[in-house]
C-alpha positions in Angstrom: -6.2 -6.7 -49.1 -9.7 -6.1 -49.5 -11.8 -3.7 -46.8 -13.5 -6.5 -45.9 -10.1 -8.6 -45.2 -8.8 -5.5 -43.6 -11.9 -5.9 -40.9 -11.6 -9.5 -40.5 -7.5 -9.2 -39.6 -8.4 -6.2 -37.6 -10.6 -8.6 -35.8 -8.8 -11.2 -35.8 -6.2 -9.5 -34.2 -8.6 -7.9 -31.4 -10.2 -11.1 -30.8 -6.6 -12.5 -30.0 -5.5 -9.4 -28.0 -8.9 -9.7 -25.4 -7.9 -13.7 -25.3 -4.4 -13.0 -24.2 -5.6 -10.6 -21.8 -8.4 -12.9 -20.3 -5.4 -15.3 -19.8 -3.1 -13.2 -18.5 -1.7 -13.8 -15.0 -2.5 -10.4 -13.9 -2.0 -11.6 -9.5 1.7 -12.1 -11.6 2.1 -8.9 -12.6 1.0 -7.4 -9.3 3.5 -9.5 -7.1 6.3 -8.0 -9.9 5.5 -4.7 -9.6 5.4 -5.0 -5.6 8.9 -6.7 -5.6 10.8 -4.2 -8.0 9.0 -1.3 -5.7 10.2 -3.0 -2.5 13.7 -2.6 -4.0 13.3 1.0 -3.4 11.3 0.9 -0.7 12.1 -2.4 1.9 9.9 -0.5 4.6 6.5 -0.2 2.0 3.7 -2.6 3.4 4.5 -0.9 6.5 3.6 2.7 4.9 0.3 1.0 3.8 -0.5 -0.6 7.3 -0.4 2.4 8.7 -2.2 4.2 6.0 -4.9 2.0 6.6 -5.1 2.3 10.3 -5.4 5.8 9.9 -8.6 5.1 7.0 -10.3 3.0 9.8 -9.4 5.5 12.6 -11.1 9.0 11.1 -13.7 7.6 8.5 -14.4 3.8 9.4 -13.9 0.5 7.5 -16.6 0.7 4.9 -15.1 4.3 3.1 -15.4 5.6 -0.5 -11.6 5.7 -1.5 -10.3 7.4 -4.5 -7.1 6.0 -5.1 -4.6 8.7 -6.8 -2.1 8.0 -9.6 -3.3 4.2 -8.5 -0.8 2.5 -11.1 -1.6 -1.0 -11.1 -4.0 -0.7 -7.8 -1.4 -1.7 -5.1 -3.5 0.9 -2.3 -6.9 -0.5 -3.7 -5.7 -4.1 -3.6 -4.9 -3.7 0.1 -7.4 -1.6 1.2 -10.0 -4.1 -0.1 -8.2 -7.1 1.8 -8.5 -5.3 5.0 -12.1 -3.3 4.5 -14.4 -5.5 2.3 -17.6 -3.0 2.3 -15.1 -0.2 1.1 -15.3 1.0 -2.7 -12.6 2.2 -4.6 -12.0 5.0 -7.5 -8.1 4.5 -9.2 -7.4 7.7 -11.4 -4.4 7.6 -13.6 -3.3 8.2 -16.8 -0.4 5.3 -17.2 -2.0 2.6 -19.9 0.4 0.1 -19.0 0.1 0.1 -15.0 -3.9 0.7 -15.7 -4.2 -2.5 -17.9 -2.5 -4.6 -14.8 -5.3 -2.7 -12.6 -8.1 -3.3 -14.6 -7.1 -7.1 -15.0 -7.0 -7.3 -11.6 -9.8 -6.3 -10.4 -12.2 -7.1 -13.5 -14.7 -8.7 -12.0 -14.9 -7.0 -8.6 -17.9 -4.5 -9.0 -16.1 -2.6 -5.6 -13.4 -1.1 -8.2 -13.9 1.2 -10.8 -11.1 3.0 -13.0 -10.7 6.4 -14.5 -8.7 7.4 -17.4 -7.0 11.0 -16.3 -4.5 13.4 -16.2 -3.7 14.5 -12.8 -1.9 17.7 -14.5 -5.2 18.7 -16.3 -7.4 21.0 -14.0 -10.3 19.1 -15.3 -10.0 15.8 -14.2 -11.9 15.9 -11.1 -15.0 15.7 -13.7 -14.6 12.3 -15.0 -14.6 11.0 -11.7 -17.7 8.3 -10.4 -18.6 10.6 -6.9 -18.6 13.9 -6.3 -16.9 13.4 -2.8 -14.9 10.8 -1.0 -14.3 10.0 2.7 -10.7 9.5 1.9 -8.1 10.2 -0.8 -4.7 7.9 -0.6 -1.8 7.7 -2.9 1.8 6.5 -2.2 5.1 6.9 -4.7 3.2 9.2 -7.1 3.4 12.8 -6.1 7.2 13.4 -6.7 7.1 13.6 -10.4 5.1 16.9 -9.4 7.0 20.3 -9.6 5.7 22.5 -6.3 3.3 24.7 -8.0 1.4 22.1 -9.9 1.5 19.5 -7.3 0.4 23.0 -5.1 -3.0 23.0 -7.3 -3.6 19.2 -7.3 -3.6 19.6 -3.6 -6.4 22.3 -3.9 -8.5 20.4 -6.4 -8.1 16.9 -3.8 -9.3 19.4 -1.0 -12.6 19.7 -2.9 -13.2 16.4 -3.6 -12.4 15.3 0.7 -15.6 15.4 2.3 -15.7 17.2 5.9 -14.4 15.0 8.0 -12.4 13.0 5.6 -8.9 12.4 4.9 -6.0 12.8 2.3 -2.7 10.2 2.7 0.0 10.8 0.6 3.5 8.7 1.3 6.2 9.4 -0.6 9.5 10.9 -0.9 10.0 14.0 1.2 13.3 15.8 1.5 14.4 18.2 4.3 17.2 19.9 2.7 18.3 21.3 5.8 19.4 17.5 7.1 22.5 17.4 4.1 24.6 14.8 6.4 21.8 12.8 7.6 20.3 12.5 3.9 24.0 12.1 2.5 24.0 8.9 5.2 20.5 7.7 4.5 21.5 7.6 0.5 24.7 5.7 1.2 23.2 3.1 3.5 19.7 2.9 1.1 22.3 2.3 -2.4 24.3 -0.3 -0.3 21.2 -2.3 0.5 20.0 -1.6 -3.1 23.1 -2.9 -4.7 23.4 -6.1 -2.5 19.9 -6.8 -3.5 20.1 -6.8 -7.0 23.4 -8.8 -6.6 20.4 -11.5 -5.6 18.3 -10.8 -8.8 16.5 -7.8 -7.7 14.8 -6.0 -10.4 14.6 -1.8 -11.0 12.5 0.0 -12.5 14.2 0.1 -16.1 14.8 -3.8 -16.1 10.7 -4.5 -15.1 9.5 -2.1 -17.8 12.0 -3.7 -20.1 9.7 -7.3 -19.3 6.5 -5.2 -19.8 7.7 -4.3 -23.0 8.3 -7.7 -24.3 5.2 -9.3 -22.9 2.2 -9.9 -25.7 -0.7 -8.5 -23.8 1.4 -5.2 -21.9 4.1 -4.1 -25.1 1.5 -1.4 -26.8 0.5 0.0 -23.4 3.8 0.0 -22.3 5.1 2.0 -25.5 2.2 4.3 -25.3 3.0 4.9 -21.6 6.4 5.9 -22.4 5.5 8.2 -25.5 3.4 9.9 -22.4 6.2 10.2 -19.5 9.4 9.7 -20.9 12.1 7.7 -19.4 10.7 9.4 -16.5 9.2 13.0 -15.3 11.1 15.9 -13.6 9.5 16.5 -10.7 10.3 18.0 -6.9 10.5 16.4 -3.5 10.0 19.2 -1.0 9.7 18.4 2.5 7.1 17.0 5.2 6.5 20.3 6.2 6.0 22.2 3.3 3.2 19.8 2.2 1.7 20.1 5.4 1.7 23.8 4.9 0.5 23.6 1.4 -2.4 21.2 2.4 -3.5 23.5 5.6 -3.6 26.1 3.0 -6.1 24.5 0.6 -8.3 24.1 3.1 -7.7 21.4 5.5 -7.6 21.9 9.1 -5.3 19.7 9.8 -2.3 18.0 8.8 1.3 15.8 9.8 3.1 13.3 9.3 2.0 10.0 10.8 4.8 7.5 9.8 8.1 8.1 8.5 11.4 6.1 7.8 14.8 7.7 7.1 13.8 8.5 3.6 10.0 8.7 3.1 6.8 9.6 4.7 3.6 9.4 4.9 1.4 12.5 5.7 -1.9 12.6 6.7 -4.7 15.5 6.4 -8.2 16.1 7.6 -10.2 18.2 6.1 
């Protein structure tokens, strides 16, 4: 093959890639994504509800939002149905879940997305603003270890505005609770396993269909040469976040919603 054939299969093949992708049902994709997460989490819209009240209560409904780890923009994608003057920063470094955000919300000029590692002290600088009135994530923070996801909580002080807030639901574990989490694991696998008698899909079986689909296989493999099956990280307690946070500079911070195995805590700088 010839350089010059070289360029025209390499465009070729480019040219056919963006037309997939302009044809993909990304709305699809989304409503996948929330399903196998609901597995896990039966109680989520109701984490984001209140999330949202909590936006509206301390900085209004027309907020600058940076949405954290945003994966394929589930916070943004709410957030905008209930606030439509609000603006929206997803940060992430996943090219799979990132390529279902940025089909998503391609034509919305409210959304904007940004290519970063959370672990890498710098990423703060590729960001759009300099400040936000709030900073939400949900399901992301676990696959933190303590003293990383320590400075990440120091770095997302800086970047609150006085006044503003951080929301972060997720996992939280009181290890001092062994019988009542021993209960809460039984009765969650129980539920688990009875749904996916009825077709319910986990996480391995939904990246297995990204994988196989035309327009998400590369950005799935290259998400997986970056995490792994997937990352080692800690779930430490309600408290000790709230401790954490008050200690990175923001005056105040507590849960605001929970459910017997996740919760969503809320600071205010």
């Amino acid at each position: 093959m010839t350089d010059k054939d070289a360029t025209t299969a390499t465009t070729t093949t480019v040219t056919t890639t963006t037309a997939a992708a302009a044809g993909t049902d990304w709305q699809a994709w989304q409503e996948s994504w929330d399903r196998q997460q609901e597995w896990y989490m039966p109680d989520r819209e109701e984490r984001f509800r209140i999330m949202l009240d909590m936006v509206e209560a301390l900085v209004g409904p027309a907020p600058r939002v940076l949405d954290l780890a945003c994966g394929t923009g589930t916070i943004t994608a709410r957030l905008l149905a209930r606030f439509p003057q609000a603006t929206s920063t997803g940060v992430d470094l996943d090219p799979a879940l990132l390529a279902i955000a940025e089909g998503t919300f391609a034509d919305d000029d409210r959304v904007s997305f940004v290519t970063a590692d959370l672990k890498d002290p710098d990423w703060p600088a590729k960001l759009p603003y300099d400040t936000y009135d709030a900073v939400l994530t949900a399901t992301a923070l676990h696959w933190f270890h303590a003293e990383p996801l320590a400075d990440l909580y120091g770095r997302v002080a800086e970047l609150v505005r006085d006044g503003g807030v951080f929301m972060n639901a997720d996992h939280m574990i009181d290890d001092t609770t062994p019988r009542i989490n021993a209960a809460e694991r039984a009765q969650r696998h129980a539920r688990m396993d009875a749904a996916k008698g009825e077709g319910a899909l986990d996480w391995s079986e939904w990246w297995q269909l990204a994988a196989k689909d035309p327009v998400l296989a590369g950005p799935t493999a290259r998400r997986f040469e970056i995490y792994g099956e997937h990352a080692d990280g800690e779930m430490p307690s309600a408290a000790w976040h709230a401790r954490v946070l008050r200690d990175k500079g923001f005056g105040e911070a507590r849960p605001v919603w929970c459910s017997p195995s996740d919760t969503l805590l809320l600071a205010v700088k």
